[in-house]
Phi, psi and omega in degrees: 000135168270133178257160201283162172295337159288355169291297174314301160308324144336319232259289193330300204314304189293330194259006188259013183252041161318116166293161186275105179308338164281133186260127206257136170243119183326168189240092175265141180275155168284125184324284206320317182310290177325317196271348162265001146274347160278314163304347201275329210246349193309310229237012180243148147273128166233161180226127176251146182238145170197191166218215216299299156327311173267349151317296183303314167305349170276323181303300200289338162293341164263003159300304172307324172259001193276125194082358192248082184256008143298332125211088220287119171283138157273073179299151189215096185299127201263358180265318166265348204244114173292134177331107182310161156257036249180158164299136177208161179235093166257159186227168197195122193287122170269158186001150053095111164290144156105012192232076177306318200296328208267355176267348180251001178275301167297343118348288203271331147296342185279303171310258219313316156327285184293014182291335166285003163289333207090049228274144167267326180209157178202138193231128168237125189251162155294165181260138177287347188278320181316356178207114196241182165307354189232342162305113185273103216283355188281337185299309197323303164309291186297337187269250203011298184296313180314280149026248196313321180303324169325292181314306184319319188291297205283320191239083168276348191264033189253163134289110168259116222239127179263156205232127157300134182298143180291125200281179173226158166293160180289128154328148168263189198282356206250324175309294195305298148006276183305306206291312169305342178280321172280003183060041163256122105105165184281150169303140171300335168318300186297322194255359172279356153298305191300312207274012170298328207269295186326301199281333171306298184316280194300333176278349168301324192287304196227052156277013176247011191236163147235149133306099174279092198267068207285336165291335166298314171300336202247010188213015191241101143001160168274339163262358156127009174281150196275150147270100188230174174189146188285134167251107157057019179087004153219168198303093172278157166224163220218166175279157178295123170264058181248348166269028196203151199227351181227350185095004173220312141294161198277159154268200148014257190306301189286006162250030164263001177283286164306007181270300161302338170282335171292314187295000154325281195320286201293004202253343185285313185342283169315337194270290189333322179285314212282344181254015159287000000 
């Protein structure tokens, strides 16, 4: 007798509601650190260029600063809000999510705007949406690195802090399954592989620069073990899903993680400049 394919599949279905053996607890920084990388960045002017992700991570910075008017951030949407005269951390949604390139054109214009500010730090980050099956991550990486090289020559007195791409939680495998049996859509494997090969190139490029490595921040345990899985014969990572309510945005908990590793980031960033 044949048995039909849904049956097998079924099968998965039922046997598939396994929980994330880990019990994940946020990772806290120590206040003091914290309130001393806010002081570090209080007195800069900055600019984040983003999309969706970096929404969530503007939430967690003002989650993070709240009740803290010792230092206090000036956040600034640079799309409704005229430029303070004054220090400001302003942010701003850059180019067409599924389109990178159009995010380092827009990037590259906003920096060169704010160069009569006095501009101080300038951070871009890509989108997990930004890598699809067909996206090639080193072409992805070389228009960046040009980019950025641009940007250097016209702005040597900027910092520039580089953002590892934000990772998706894993399909699960009984998912996965299903989608190659109906011939629906590329695997989450496959494309949190690309932005593995992606985020390798950057932090290989500019570990002597910073790096806000926000893919780290999104894959790393309280004990320092990885969400991790083999790609193609190497170690890919994939997001926790206790930091995420959709499999792609941060909740809570991952944009006080990520928030705090940018006020990291930017803040060696400032003491770098400032010993220049």
């Amino acid at each position: 007798m044949t048995i039909p394919l849904y049956v097998p599949i079924l099968a998965i279905l039922t046997l598939s509601g396994c929980s994330d053996p880990h019990k994940y607890e946020a990772r806290l920084m120590n206040d003091q650190t914290l309130e001393q990388d806010l002081k570090a960045i209080r007195g800069k002017r900055i600019f984040f260029g983003h999309q969706s992700v970096g929404g969530n991570i503007i939430e967690g910075i003002r989650d993070i600063t709240a009740g803290r008017s010792d230092v206090n951030i000036n956040i600034v949407d640079l799309a409704k809000t005229p430029r303070p005269a004054g220090p400001y951390f302003g942010e701003l949604r850059i180019g067409k999510n599924s389109h990178p390139a159009t995010k380092c054109e827009a990037f590259s214009r906003t920096v060169q705007d704010l160069l009569g500010d006095s501009l101080d730090i300038a951070v871009m980050k890509f989108c997990y949406v930004d890598f699809d099956g067909k996206t090639q991550p080193g072409v992805v990486f070389s228009n960046y690195r040009s980019m950025i090289d641009s940007l250097k020559r016209l702005a040597p007195g900027v910092a520039f802090v580089h953002v590892t791409v934000p990772l998706t939680v894993r399909t699960p495998g009984w998912k996965q399954l299903l989608k190659r049996v109906l011939g629906r859509g590329e695997s989450s494997d496959l494309l949190n592989g690309k932005r593995q090969e992606f985020n390798e190139l950057m932090r290989k490029q500019y570990q002597n620069e910073g790096v806000f490595d926000l893919a780290s921040v999104e894959s790393t345990y309280p004990d320092g073990s990885r969400e991790e899985f083999m790609h193609d014969g190497s170690t890919a990572y994939s997001l926790i899903p206790a930091l995420s309510d959709d499999g792609a945005h941060l909740n809570r908990a991952g944009r006080d993680l990520a928030a705090r590793e940018l006020v990291r980031s930017l803040a060696q960033a400032a003491l770098q400049g400032r010993h220049q």
